[in-house]
N, CA, C and O of each residue as an XYZ file, in Angstrom:
884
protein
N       0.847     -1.201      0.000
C       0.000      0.000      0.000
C       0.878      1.244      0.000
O       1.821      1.377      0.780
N       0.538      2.117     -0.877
C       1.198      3.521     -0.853
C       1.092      3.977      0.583
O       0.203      3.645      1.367
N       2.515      5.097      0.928
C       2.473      5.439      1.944
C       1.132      6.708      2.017
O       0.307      6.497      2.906
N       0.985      7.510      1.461
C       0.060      8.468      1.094
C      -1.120      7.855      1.373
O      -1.778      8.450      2.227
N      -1.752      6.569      0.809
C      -2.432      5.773      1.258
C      -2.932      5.608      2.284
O      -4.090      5.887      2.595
N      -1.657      4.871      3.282
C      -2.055      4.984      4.390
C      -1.825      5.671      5.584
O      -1.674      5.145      6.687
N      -1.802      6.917      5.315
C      -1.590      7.789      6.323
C      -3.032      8.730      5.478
O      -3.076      9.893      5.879
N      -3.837      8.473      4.713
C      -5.233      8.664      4.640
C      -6.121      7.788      5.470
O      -7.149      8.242      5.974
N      -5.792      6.687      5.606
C      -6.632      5.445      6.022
C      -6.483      5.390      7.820
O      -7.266      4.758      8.529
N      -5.459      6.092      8.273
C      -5.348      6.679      9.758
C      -5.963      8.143      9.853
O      -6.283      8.644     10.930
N      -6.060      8.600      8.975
C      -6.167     10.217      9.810
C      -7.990      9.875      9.114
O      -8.647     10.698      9.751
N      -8.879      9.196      8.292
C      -9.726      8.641      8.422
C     -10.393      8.124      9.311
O     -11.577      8.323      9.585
N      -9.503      7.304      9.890
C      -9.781      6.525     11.854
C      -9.678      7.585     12.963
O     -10.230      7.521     14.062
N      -8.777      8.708     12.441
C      -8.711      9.806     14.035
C     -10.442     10.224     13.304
O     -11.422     10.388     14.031
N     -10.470     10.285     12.448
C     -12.054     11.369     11.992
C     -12.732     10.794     12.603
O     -13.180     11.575     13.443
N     -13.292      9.475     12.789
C     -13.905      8.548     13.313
C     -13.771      8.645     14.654
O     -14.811      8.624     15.312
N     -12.837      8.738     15.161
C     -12.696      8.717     16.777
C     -13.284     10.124     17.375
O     -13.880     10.224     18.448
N     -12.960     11.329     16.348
C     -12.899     12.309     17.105
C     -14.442     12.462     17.022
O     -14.927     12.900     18.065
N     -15.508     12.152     15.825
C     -16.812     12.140     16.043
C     -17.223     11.268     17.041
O     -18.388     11.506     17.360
N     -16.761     10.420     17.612
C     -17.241      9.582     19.110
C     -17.032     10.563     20.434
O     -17.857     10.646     21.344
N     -15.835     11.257     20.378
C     -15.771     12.009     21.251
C     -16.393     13.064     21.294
O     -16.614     13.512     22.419
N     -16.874     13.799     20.149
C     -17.682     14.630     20.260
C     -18.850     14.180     19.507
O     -18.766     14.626     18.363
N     -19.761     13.577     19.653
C     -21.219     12.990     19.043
C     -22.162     14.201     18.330
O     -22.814     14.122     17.289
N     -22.013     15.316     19.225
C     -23.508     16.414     18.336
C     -22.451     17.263     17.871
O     -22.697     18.464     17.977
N     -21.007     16.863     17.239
C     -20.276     18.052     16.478
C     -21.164     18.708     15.410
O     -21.435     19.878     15.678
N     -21.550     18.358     14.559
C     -22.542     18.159     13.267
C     -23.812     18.587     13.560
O     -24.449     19.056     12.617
N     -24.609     18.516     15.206
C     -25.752     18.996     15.033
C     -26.704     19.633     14.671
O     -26.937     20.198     15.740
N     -27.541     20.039     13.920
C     -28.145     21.399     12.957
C     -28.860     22.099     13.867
O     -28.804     23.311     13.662
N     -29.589     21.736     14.908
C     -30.530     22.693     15.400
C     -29.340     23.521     16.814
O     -28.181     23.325     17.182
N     -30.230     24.267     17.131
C     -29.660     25.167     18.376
C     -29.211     24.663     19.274
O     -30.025     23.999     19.916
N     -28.044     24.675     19.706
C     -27.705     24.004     21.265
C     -27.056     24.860     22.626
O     -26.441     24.470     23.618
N     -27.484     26.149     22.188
C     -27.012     27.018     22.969
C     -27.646     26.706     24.299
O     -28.847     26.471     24.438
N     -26.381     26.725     25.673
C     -26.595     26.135     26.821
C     -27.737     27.479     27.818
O     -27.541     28.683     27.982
N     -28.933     26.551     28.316
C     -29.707     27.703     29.110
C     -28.611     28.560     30.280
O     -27.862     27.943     31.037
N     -28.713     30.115     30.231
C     -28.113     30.337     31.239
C     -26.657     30.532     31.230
O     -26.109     31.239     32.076
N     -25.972     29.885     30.234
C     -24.499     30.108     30.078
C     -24.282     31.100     29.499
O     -24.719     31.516     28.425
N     -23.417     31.615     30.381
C     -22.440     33.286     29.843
C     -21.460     33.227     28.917
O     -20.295     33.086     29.291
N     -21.809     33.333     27.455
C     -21.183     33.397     26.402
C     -20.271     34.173     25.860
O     -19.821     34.238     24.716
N     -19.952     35.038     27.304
C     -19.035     35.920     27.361
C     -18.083     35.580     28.070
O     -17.172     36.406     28.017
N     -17.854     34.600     28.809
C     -16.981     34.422     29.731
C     -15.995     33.929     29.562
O     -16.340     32.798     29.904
N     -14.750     33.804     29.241
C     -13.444     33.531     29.066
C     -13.392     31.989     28.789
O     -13.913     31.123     29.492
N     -12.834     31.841     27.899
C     -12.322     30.478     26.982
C     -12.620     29.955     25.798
O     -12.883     30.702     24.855
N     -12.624     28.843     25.687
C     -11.923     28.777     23.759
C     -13.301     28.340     23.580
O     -14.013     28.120     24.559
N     -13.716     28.203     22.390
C     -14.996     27.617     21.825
C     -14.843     27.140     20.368
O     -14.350     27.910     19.543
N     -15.296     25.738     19.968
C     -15.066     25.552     18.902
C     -16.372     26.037     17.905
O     -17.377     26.280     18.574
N     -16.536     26.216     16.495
C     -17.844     26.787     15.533
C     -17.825     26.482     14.442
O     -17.099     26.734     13.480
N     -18.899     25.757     14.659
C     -19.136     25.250     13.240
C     -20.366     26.070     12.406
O     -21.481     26.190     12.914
N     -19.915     26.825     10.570
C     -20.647     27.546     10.300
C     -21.377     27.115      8.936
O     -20.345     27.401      8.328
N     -21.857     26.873      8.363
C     -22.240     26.280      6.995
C     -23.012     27.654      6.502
O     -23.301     28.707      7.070
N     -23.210     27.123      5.148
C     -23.605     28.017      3.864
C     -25.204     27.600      3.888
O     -25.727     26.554      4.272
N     -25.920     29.072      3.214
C     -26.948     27.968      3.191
C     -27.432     27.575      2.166
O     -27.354     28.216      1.118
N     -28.184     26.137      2.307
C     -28.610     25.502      1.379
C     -27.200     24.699      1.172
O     -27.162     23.964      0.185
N     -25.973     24.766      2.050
C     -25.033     24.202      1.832
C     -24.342     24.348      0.017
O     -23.683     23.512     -0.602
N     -24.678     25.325     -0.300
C     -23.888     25.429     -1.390
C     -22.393     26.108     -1.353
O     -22.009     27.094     -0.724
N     -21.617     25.158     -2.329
C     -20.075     25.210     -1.947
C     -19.548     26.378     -3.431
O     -19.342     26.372     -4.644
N     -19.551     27.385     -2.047
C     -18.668     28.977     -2.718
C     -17.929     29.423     -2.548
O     -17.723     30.567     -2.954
N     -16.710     28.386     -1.477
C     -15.235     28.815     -0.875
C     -14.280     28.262     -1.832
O     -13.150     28.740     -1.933
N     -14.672     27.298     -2.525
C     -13.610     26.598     -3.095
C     -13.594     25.129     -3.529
O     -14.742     24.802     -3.829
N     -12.676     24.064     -3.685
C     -13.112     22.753     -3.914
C     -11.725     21.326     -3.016
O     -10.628     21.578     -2.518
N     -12.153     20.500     -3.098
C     -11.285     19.994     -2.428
C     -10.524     19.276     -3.013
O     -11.161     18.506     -3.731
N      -9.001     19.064     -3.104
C      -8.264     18.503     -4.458
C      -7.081     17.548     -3.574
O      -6.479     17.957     -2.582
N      -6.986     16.732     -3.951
C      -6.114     15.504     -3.338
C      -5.798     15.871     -1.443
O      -4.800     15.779     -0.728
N      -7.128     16.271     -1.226
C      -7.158     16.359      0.188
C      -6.510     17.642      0.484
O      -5.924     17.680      1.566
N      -6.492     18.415     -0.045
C      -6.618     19.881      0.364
C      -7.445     20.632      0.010
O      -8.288     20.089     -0.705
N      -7.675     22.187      0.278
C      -8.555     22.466      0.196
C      -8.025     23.974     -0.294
O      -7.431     24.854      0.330
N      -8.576     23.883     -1.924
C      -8.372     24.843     -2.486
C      -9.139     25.984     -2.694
O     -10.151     25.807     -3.372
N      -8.852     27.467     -2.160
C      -9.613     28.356     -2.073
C      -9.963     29.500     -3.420
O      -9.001     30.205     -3.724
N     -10.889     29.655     -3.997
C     -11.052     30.492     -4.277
C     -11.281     31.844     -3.839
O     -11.276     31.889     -2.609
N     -11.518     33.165     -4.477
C     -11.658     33.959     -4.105
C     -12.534     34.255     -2.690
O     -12.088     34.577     -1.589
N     -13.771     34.061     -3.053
C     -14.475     34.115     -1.305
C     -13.884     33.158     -0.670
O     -14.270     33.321      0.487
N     -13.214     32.288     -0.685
C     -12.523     31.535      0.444
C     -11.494     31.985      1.094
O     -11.180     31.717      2.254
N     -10.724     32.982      0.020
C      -9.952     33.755      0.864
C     -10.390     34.631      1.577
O      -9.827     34.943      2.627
N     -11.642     35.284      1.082
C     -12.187     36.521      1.591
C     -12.412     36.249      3.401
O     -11.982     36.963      4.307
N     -13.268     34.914      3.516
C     -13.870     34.140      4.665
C     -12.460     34.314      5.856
O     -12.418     34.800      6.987
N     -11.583     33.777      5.130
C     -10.262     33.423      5.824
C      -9.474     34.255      6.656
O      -8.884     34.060      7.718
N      -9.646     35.471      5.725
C      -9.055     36.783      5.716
C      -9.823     37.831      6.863
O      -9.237     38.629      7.595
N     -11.103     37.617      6.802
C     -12.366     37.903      8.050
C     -11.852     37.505      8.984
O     -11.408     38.296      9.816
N     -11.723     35.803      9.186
C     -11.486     34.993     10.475
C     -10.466     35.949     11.570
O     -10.598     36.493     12.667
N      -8.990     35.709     10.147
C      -8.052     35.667     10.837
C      -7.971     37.214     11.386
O      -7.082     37.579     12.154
N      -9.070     38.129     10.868
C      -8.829     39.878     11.461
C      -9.488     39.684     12.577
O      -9.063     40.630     13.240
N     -10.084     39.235     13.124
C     -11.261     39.387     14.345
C      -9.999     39.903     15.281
O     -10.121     41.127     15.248
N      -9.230     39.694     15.829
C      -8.053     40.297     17.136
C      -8.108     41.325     16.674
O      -8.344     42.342     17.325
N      -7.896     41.289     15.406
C      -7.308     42.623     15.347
C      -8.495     44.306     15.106
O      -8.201     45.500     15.159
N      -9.705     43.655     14.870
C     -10.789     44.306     14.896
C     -11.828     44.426     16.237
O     -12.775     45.181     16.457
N     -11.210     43.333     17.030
C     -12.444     43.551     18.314
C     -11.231     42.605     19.413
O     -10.625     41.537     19.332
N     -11.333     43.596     20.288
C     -10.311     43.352     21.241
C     -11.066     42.486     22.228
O     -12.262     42.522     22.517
N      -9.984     41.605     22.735
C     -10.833     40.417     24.056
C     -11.020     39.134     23.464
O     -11.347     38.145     24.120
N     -10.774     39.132     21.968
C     -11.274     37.849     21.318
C      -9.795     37.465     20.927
O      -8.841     38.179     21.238
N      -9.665     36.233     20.192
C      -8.702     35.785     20.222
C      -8.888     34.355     18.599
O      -9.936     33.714     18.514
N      -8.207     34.224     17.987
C      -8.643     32.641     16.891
C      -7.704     31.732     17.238
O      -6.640     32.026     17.782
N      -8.093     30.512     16.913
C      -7.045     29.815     17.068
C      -7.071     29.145     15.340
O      -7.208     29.698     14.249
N      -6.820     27.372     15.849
C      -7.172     26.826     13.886
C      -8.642     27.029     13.070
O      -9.779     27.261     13.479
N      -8.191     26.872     11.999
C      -9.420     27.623     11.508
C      -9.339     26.906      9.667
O      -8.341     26.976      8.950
N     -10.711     26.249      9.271
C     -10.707     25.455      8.047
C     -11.477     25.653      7.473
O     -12.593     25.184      7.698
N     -11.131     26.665      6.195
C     -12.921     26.927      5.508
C     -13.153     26.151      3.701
O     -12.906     26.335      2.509
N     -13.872     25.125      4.783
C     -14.410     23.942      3.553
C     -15.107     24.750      2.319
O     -15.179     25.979      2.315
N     -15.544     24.037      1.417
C     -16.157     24.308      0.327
C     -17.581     25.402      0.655
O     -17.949     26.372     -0.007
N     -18.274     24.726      2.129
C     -19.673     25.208      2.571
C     -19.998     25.036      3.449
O     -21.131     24.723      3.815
N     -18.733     25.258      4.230
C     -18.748     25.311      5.981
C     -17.562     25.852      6.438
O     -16.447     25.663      5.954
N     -17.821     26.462      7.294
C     -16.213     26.628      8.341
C     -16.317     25.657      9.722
O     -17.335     25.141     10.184
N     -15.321     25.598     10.086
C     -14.905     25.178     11.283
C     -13.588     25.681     11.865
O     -12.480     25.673     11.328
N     -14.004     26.207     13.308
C     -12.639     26.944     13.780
C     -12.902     27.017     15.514
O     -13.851     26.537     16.135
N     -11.630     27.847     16.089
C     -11.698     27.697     17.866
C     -11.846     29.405     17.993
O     -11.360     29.895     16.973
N     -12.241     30.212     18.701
C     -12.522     31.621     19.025
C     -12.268     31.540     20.544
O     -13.021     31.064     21.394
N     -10.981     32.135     20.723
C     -11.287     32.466     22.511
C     -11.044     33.653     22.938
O     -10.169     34.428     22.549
N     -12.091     33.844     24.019
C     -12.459     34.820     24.692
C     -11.676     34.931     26.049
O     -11.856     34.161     26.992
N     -10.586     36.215     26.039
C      -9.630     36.351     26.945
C     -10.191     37.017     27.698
O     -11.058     37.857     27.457
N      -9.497     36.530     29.254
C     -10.394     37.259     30.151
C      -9.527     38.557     31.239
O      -9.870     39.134     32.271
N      -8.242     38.609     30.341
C      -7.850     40.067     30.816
C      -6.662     40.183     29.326
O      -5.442     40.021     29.313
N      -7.687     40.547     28.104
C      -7.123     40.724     26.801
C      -5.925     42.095     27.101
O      -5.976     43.118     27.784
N      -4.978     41.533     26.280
C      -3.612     42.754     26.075
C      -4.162     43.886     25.039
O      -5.237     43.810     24.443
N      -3.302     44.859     24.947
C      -3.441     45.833     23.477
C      -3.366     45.165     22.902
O      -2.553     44.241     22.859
N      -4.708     45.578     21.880
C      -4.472     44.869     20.892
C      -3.237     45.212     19.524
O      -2.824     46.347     19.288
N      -2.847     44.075     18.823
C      -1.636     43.964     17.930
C      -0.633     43.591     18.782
O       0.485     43.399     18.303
N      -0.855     43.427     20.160
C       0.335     43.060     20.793
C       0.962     41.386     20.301
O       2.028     40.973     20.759
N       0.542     40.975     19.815
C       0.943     39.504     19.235
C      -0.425     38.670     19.831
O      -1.508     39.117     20.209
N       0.147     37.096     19.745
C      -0.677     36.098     20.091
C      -0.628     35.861     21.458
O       0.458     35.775     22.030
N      -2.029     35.707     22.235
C      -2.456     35.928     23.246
C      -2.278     34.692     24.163
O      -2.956     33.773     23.705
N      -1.513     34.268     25.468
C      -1.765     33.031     25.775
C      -3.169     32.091     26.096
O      -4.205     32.458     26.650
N      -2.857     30.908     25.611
C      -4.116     29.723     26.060
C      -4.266     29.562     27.172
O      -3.291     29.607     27.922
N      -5.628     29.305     27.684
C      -5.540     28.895     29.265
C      -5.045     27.823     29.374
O      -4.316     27.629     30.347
N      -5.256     26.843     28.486
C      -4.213     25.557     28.845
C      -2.818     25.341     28.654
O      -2.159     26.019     27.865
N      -2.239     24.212     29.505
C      -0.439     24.473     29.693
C      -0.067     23.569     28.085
O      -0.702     22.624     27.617
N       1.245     24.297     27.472
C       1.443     23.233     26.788
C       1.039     23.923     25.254
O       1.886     23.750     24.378
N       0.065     24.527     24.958
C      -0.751     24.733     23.971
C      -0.464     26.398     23.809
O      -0.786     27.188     24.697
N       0.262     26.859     22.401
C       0.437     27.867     22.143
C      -0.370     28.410     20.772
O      -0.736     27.426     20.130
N      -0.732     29.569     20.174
C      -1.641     29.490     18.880
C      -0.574     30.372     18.420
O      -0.180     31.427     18.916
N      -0.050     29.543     17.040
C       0.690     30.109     16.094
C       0.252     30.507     14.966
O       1.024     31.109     14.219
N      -1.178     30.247     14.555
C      -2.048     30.469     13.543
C      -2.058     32.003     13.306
O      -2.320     32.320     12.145
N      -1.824     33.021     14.178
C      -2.027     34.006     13.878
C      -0.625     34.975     14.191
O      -0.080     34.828     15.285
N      -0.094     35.907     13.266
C       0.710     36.850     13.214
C       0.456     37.762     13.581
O      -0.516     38.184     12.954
N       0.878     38.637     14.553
C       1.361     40.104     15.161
C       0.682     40.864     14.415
O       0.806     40.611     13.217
N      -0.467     42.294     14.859
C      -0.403     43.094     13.701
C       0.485     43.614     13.315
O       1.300     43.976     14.164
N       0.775     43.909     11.879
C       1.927     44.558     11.430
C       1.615     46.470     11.378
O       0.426     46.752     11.523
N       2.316     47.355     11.241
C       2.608     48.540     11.179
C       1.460     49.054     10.194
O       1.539     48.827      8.987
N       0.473     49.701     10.709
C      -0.383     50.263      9.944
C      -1.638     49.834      9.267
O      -2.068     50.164      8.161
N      -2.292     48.781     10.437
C      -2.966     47.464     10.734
C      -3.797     48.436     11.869
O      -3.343     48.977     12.878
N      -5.417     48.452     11.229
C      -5.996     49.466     12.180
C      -6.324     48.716     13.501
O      -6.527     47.502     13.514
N      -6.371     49.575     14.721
C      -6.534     48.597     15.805
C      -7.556     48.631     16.180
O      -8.472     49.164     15.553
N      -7.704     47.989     17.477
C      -9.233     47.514     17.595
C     -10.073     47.997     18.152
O      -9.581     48.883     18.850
N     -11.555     47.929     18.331
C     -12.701     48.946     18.740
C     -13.023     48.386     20.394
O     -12.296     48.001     21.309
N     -13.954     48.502     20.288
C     -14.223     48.419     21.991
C     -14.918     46.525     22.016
O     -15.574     45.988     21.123
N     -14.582     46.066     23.010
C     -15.033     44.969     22.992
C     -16.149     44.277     22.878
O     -17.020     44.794     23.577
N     -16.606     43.125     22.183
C     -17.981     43.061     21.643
C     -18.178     41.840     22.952
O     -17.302     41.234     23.570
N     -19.422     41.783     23.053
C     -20.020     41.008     24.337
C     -20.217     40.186     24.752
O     -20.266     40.019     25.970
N     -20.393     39.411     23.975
C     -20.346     37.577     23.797
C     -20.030     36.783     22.272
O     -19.850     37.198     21.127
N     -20.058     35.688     22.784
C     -20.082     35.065     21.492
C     -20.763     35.060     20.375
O     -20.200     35.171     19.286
N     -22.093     34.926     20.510
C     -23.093     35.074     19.413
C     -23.223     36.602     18.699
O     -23.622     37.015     17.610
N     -22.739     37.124     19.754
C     -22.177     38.792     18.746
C     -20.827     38.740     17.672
O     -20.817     39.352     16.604
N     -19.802     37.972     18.123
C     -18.640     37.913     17.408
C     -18.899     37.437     16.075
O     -18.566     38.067     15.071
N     -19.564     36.192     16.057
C     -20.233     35.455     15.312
C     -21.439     35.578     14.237
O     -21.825     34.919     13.271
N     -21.824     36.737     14.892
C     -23.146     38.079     13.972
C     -22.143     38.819     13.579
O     -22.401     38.999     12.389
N     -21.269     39.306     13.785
C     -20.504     40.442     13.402
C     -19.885     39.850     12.072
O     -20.020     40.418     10.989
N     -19.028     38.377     12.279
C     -18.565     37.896     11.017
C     -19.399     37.409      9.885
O     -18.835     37.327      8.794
N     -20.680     37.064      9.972
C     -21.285     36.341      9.296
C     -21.906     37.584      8.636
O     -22.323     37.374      7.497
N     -22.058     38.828      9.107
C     -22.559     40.317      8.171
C     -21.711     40.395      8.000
O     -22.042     40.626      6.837
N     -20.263     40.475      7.957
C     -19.074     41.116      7.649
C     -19.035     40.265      5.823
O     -19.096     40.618      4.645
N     -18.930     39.308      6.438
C     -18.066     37.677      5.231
C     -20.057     38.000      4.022
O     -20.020     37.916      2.794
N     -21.015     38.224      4.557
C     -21.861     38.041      3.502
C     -22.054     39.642      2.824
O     -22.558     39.699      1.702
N     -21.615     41.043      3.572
C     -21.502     41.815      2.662
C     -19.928     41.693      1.675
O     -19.801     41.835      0.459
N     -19.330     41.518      2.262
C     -18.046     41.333      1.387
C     -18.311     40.091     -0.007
O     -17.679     40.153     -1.062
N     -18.939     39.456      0.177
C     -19.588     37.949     -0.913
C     -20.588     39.288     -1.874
O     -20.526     39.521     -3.081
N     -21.297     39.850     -1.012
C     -22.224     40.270     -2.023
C     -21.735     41.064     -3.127
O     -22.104     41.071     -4.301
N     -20.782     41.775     -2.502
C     -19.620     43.211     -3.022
C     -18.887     42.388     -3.999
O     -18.608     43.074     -4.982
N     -18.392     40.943     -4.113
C     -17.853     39.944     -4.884
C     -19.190     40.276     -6.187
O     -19.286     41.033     -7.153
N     -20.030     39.270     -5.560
C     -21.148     38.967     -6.942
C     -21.381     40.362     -7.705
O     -21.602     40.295     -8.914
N     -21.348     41.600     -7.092
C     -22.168     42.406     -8.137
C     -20.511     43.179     -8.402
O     -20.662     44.379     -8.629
N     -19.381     42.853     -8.414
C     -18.143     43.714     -8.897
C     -17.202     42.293     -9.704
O     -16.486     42.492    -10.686
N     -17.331     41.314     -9.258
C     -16.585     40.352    -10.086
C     -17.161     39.013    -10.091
O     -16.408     38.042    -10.019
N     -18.164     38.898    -10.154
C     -18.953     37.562    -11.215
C     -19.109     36.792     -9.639
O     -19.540     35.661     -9.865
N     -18.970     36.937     -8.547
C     -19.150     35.031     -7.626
C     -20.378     34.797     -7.891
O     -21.177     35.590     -8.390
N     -20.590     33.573     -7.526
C     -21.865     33.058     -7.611
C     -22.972     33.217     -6.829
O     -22.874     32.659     -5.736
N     -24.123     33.869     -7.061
C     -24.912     34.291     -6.319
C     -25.373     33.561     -5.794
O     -25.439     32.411     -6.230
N     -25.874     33.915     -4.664
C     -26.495     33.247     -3.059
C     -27.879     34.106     -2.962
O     -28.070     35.289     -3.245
N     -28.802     33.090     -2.455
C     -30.476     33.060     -2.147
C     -30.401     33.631     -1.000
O     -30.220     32.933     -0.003
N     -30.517     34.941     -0.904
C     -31.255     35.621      0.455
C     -29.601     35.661      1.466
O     -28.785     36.559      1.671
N     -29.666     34.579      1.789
C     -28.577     34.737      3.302
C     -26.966     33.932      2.215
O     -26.947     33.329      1.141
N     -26.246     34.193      2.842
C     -24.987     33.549      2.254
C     -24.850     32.414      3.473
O     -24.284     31.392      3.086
N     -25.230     32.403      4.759
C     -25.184     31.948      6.064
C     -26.833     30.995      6.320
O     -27.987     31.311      6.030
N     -26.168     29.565      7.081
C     -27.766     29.197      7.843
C     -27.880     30.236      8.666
O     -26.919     31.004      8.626
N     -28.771     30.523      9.425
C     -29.455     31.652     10.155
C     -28.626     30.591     11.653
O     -27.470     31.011     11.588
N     -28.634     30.074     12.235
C     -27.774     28.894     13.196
C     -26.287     28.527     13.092
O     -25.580     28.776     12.115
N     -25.912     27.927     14.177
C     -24.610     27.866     14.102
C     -24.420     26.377     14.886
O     -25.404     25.791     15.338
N     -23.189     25.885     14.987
C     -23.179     25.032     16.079
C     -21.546     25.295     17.051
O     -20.411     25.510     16.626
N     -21.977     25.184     18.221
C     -20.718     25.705     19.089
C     -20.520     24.439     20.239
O     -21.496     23.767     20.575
N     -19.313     24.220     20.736
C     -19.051     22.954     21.741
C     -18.112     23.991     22.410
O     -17.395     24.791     21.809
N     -18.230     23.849     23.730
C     -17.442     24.801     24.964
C     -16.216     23.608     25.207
O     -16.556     22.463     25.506
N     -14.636     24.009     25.041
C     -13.885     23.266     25.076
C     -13.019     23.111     26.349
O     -12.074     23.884     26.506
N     -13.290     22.150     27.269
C     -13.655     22.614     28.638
C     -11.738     21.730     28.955
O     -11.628     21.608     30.175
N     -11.214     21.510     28.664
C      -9.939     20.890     28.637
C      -8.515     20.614     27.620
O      -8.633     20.748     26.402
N      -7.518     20.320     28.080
C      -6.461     20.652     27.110
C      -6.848     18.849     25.893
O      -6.978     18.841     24.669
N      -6.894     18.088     26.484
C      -7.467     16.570     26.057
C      -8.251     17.268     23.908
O      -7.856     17.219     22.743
N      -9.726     17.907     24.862
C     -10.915     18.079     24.225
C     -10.165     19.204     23.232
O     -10.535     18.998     22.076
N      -9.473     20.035     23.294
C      -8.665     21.159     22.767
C      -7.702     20.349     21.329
O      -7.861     20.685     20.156
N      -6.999     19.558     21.671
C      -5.855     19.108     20.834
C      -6.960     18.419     20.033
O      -7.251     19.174     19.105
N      -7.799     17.157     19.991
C      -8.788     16.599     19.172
C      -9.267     17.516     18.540
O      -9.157     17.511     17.314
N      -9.932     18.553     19.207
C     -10.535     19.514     18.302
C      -9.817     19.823     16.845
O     -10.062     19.444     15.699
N      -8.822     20.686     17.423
C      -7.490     21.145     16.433
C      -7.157     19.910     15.206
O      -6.878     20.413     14.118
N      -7.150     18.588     15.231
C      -6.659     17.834     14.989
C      -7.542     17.569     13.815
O      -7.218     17.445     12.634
N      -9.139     17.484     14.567
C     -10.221     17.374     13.617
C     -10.443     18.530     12.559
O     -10.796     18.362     11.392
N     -10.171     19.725     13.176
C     -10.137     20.677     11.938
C      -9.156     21.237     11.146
O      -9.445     22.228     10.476
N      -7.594     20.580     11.094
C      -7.123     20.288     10.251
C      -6.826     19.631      9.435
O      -6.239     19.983      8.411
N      -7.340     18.016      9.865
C      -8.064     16.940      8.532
C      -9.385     16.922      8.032
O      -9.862     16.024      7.339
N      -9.947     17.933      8.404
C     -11.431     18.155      7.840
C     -11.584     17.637      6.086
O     -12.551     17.086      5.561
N     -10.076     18.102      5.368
C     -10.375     18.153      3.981
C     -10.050     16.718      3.419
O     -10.294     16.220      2.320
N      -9.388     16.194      4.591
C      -8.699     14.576      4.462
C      -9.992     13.111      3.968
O      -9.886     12.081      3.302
N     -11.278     13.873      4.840
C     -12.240     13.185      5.102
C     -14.031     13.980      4.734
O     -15.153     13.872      5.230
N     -13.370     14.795      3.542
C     -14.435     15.757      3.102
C     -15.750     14.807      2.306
O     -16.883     15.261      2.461
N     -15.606     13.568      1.506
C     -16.359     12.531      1.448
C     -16.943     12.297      2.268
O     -18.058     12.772      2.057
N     -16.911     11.785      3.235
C     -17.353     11.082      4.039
C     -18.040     12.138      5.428
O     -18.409     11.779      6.546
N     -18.018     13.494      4.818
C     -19.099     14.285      6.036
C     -19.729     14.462      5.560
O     -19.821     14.404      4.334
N     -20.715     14.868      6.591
C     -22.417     14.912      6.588
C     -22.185     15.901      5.567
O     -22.438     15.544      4.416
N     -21.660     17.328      5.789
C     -22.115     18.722      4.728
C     -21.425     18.392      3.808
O     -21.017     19.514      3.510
N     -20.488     17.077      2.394
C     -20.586     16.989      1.650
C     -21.589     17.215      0.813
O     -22.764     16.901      1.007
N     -21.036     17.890     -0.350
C     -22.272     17.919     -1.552
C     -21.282     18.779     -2.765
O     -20.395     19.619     -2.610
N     -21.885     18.139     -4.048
C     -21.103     18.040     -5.243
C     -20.568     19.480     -5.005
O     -21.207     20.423     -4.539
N     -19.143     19.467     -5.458
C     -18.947     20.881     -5.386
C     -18.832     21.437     -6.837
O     -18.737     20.897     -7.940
N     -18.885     22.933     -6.336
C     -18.869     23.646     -7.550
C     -17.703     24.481     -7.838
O     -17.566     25.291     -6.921
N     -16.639     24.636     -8.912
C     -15.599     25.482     -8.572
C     -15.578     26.780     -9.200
O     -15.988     26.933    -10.351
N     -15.029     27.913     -8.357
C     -15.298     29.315     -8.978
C     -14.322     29.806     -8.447
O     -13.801     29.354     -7.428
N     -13.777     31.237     -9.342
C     -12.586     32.234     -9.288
C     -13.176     32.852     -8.467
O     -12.679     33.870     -7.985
């Protein structure tokens, strides 16, 4: 067996494991916890889909995941949030054909912002995903309030910027919302639950067959 092969046919089996460990990753309806302060300091993983699940980020090619234009656009959103709203923080971050998946944490005595990457509450675990603002990198506004605001903020941000695409350079138009109106979020309550996470959303594209939000893709500049 090719080695390529089988080091698909393992990181296949972590996909498998890591959906046991987390069972309602995938869930569609609301699972926001009664009563929980969605503001309160620590990492959260988010899962975001398109709606109608149509695939307008890009396509997936010998297990990577090639972006087109709004895929960069999406990416490019993600990775500004520090630097646009202070207190928040990204960690990994994977934007499929017609979903994202990524970690957002909420620091609970955030630095200036552009000061670099912010520490994890857990030992061991550093986020290199994101670079320092650089020199002339506007800084950030006043802090937004919880999660489901951060998360409203990007999803108007990423669907006027899509729209500003379709009517200035051809993307493919989207029915009403570019976004399901829902989201799905898991509170990542340990360093264990943290590394799986990470793990799962950087083979996301390894095992893009075989998930639920597969569907034929479509490819566009």
């Amino acid at each position: 067996m090719p080695e390529s092969s089988g080091i698909n046919t393992l990181t296949r089996k972590l996909h498998q494991e890591k959906m046991q460990y987390i069972p309602d990753m995938h869930h569609r309806r609301s699972i926001r916890l009664k009563n929980y302060d969605y503001s309160c300091a620590g990492l959260y993983f988010i899962t975001i889909c398109t709606q109608n699940r149509l695939c307008l980020f890009g396509e997936i090619r010998n297990d990577e995941i090639i972006f087109n234009h709004a895929g960069k656009m999406v990416k490019k959103a993600w990775d500004d949030i520090p630097t646009y709203y202070q207190g928040f923080d990204v960690h990994e971050l994977i934007v499929m054909p017609n979903h994202i998946h990524g970690i957002i944490q909420i620091l609970s005595n955030p630095d200036p912002v552009g000061a670099g990457p912010r520490a994890c509450p857990f030992p061991h675990i550093s986020n290199t995903t994101r670079q320092p603002r650089e020199e002339g990198q506007p800084r950030g506004v006043a802090p937004t309030r919880s999660l489901p605001d951060i998360v409203h903020r990007f999803k108007t941000l990423t669907t006027k910027q899509y729209a500003d695409g379709v009517a200035n350079y051809g993307w493919p138009r989207f029915n009403k919302k570019l976004w399901q109106r829902n989201y799905f979020e898991h509170i990542i309550r340990d360093e264990r639950s943290y590394f799986k996470i990470s793990d799962y959303i950087v083979n996301n594209p390894v095992t893009w067959r075989e998930d639920k939000y597969y569907e034929q893709q479509s490819v566009h500049s």
